[in-house]
C-alpha positions as CSV (number, residue, x, y, z in Angstrom):
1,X,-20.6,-243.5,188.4
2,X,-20.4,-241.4,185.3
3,X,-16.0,-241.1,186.0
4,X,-14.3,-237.9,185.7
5,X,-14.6,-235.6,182.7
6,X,-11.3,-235.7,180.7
7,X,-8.8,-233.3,181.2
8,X,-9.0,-230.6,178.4
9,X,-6.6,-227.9,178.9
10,X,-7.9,-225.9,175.7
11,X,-11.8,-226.3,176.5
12,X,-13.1,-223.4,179.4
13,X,-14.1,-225.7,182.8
14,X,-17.0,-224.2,185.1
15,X,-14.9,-224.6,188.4
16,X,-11.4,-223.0,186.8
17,X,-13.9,-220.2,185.6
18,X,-15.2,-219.5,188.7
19,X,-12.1,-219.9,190.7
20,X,-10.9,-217.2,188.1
21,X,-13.7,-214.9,189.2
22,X,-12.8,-215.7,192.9
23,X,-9.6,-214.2,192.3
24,X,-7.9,-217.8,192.5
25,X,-4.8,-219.5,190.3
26,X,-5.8,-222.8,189.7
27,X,-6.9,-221.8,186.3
28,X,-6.0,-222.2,182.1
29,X,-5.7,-219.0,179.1
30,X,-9.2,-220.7,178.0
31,X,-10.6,-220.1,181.8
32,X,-9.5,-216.5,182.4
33,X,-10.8,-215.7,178.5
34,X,-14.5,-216.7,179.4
35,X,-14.1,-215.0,183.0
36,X,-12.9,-212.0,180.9
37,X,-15.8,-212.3,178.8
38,X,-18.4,-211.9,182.0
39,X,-16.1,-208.9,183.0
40,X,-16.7,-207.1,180.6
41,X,-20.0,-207.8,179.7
42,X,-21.3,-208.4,182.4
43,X,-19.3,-206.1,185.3
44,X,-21.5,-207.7,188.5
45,X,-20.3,-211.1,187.7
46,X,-17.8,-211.3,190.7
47,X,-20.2,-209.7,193.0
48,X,-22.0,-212.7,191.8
49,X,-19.0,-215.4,192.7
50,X,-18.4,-213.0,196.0
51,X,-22.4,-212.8,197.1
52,X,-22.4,-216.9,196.1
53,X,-19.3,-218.1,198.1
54,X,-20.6,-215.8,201.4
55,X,-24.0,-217.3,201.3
56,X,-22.4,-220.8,201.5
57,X,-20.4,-220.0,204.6
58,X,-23.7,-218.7,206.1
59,X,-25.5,-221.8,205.4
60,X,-23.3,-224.3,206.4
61,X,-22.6,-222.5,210.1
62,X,-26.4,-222.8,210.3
63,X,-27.0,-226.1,209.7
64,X,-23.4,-227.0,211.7
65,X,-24.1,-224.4,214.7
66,X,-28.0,-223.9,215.0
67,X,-29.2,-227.5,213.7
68,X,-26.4,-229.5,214.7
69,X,-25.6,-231.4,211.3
70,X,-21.8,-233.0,211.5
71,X,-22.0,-234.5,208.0
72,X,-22.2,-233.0,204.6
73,X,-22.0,-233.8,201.2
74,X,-21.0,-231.3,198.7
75,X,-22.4,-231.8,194.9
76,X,-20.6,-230.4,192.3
77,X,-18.0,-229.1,194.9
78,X,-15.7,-227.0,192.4
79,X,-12.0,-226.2,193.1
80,X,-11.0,-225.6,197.1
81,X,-10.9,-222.0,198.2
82,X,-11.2,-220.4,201.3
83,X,-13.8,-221.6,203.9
84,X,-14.7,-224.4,202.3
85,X,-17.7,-226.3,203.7
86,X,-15.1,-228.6,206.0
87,X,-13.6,-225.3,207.2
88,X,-16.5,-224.0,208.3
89,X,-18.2,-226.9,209.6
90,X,-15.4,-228.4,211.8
91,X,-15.6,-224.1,213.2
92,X,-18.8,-225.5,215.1
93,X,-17.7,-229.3,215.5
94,X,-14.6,-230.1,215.2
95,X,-15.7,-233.7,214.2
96,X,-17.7,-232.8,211.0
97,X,-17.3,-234.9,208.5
98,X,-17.8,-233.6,204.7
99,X,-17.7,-235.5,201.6
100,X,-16.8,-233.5,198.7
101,X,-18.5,-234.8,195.0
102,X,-16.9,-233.7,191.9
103,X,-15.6,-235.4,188.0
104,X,-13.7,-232.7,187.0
105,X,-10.3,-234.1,187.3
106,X,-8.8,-230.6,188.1
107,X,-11.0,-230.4,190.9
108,X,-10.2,-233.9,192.0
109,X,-6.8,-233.9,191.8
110,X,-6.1,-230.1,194.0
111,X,-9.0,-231.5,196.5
112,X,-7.4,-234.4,197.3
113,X,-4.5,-232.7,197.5
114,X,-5.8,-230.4,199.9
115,X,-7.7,-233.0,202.0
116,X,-5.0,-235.0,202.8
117,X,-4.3,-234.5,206.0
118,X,-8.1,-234.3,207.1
119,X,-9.7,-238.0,207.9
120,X,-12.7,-236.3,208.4
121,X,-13.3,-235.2,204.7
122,X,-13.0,-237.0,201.0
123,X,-13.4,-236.5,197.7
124,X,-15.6,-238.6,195.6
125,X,-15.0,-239.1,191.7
126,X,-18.8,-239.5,190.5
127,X,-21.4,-237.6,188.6
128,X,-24.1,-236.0,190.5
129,X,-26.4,-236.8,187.5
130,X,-26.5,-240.1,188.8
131,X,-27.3,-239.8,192.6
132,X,-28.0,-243.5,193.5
133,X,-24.6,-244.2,192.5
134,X,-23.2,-241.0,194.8
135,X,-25.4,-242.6,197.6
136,X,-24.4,-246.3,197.3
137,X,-20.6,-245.2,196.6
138,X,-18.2,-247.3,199.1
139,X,-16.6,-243.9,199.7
140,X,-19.4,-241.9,200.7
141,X,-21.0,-245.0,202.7
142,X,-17.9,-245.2,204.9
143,X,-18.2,-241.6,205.7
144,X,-21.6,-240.8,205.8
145,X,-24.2,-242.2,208.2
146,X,-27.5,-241.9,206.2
147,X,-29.4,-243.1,209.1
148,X,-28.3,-239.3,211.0
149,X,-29.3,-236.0,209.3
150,X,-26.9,-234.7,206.6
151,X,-26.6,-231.3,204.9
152,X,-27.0,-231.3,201.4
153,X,-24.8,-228.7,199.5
154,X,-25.6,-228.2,195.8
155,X,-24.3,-224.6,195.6
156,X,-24.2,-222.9,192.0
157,X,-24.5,-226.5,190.3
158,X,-28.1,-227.2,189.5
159,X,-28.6,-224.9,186.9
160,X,-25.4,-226.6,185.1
161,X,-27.5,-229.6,184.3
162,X,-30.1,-229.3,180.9
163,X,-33.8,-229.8,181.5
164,X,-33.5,-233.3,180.0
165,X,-31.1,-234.6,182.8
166,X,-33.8,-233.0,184.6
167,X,-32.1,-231.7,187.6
168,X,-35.6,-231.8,189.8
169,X,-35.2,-235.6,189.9
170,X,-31.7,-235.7,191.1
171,X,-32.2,-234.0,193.6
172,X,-35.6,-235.4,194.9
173,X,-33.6,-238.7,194.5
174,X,-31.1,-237.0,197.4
175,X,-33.7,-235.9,199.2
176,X,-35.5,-239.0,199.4
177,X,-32.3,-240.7,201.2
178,X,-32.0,-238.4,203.5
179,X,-33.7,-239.0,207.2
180,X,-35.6,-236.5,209.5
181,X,-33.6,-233.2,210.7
182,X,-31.5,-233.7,207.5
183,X,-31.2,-230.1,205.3
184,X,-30.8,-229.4,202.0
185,X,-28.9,-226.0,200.6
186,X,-28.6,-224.6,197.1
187,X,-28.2,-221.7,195.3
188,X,-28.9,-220.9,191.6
189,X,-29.3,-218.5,188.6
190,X,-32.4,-217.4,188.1
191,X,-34.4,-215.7,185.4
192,X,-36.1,-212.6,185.6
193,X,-37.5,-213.1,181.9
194,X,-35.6,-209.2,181.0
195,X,-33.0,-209.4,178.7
196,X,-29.7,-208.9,181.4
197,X,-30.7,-212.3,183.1
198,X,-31.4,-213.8,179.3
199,X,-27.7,-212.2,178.2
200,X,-25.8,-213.7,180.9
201,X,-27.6,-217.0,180.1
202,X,-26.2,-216.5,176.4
203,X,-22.6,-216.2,178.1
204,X,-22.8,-219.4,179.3
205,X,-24.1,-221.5,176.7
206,X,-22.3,-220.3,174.4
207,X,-18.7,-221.1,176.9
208,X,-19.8,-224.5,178.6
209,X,-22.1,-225.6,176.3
210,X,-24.4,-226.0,179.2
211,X,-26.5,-223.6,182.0
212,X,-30.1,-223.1,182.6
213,X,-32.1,-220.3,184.2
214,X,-35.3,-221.2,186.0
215,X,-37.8,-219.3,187.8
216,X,-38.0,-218.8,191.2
217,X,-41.2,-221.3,191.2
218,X,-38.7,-224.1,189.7
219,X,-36.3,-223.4,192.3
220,X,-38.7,-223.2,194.7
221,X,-40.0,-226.9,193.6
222,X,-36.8,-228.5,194.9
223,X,-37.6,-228.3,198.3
224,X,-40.9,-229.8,197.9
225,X,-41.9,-231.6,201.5
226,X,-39.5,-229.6,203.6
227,X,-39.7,-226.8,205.6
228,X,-38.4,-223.6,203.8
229,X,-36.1,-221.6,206.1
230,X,-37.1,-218.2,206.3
231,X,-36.8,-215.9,203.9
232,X,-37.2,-218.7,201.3
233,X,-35.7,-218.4,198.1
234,X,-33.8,-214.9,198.4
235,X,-30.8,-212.9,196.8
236,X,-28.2,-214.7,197.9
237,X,-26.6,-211.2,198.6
238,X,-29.7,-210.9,201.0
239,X,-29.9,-214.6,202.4
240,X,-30.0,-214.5,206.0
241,X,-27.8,-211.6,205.9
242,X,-27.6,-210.1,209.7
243,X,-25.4,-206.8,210.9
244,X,-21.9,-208.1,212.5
245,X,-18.6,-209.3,211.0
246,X,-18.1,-212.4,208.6
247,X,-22.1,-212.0,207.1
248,X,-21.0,-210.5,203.9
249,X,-20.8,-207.4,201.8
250,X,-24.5,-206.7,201.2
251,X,-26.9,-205.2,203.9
252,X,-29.2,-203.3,201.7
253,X,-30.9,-203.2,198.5
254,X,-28.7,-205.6,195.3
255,X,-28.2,-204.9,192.6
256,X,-29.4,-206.0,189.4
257,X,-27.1,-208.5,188.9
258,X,-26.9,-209.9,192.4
259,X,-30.6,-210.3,191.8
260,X,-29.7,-213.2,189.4
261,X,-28.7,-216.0,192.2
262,X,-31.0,-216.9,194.6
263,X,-30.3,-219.3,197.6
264,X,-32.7,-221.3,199.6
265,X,-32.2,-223.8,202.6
266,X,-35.2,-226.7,203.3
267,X,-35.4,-228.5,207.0
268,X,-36.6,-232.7,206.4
């Protein structure tokens, strides 16, 4: 299934990163030095985390509490937090079930630790690059029900994978298993083509090695045959964002840098 990346203490890890942004501690000196790095370059970057992690919550109580979804699998999951997707699901049904997917051993290791006491969620060691493998894993299959609608969740984790591992096809390949009344969520970095979306995109090659902006068009194209849920591909500072408590920090305009994520959800 790809396994788990090795454990590198010295070399920066996405999820640490961002759980570093998030204000967490389940992070290394090379972590916090690249999270510094966004800081002060780039001073929206945990309005960015913050507008992210919101828009998720949002997303999963609609598909859990207006569409009536009770199993999820999260792609590229990261380190726990609060409101994770099981959290907030099991809110609206209290017999959710949520697969998490991760190979970053850190990640592994703090999920499982935190799952432990939940039958209704796991965590699964595999490589979303490869999603037939993800679908056909003994774990998932024992959880997950492909023949009933599942959420999807591939928040902040698409634009991680290169245009040769070609991100479009993985997750058509997700889509394609999934049956009618199903949903698919993600978020992503866009580009603007100006030079502050084309600097933050710098940032992150140059940390992880990895991290691609696309247009709103290419994230558009990963919901191709299923309903768009209005507003479409939005800000996720703006997605679905209503007056009333527990919706999030942003009712108005964004700013420049929350204009760099974008979230969309897509009804099979």
């Amino acid at each position: 299934m790809g396994g788990t990346l090795p454990f590198d203490p010295e070399s920066p890890s996405i999820a640490r990163t961002y759980d570093f942004l998030l204000g967490g501690k389940d992070h290394y000196p090379c972590d916090r030095k690249v999270g510094k790095i966004f800081l002060q370059r780039f001073p929206g970057a945990v309005q960015i985390a913050l507008d992210n992690r919101a828009c998720l919550i949002r997303a999963v109580t609609l598909m859990a509490r207006e569409f009536g979804i009770d199993q999820f699998i999260d792609l590229g999951s990261g380190l726990p937090t609060a409101d994770n997707v099981h959290q907030v699901a099991q809110r609206h049904n209290e017999r959710a079930i949520v697969v998490y997917v991760d190979n970053d051993p850190i990640v592994l290791a703090h999920g499982r630790a935190l799952l432990e006491e939940n039958e209704l969620t796991t965590v699964l060691a595999a490589d979303i690059r490869h999603p037939e493998q993800v679908l056909g894993s003994p774990e998932l299959c024992a959880m997950i029900d492909l023949n009933r609608p599942v959420g999807i969740v591939a928040s902040a984790v698409l634009h991680h994978l290169q245009d040769d591992e070609d991100p479009a096809e993985v997750i058509r390949t997700f889509r394609a298993a999934l049956p009618e009344g199903s949903c698919l969520f993600l978020s992503h970095f866009r580009t603007l083509r100006d030079p502050a979306s084309a600097a933050l995109e710098k940032v992150m090659l140059e940390a992880f090695g990895r991290g691609v902006w696309r247009t709103d068009a290419e994230i558009a194209g990963y919901f191709k045959g299923l309903e768009l849920i209005d507003p479409g591909i939005a800000p996720c500072g703006q997605w679905r964002m209503t007056p009333g408590p527990g919706t999030g920090p942003v009712t108005g305009p964004v700013t420049d840098y929350q204009r760099l994520i974008v979230a969309g959800l897509g009804r099979k």
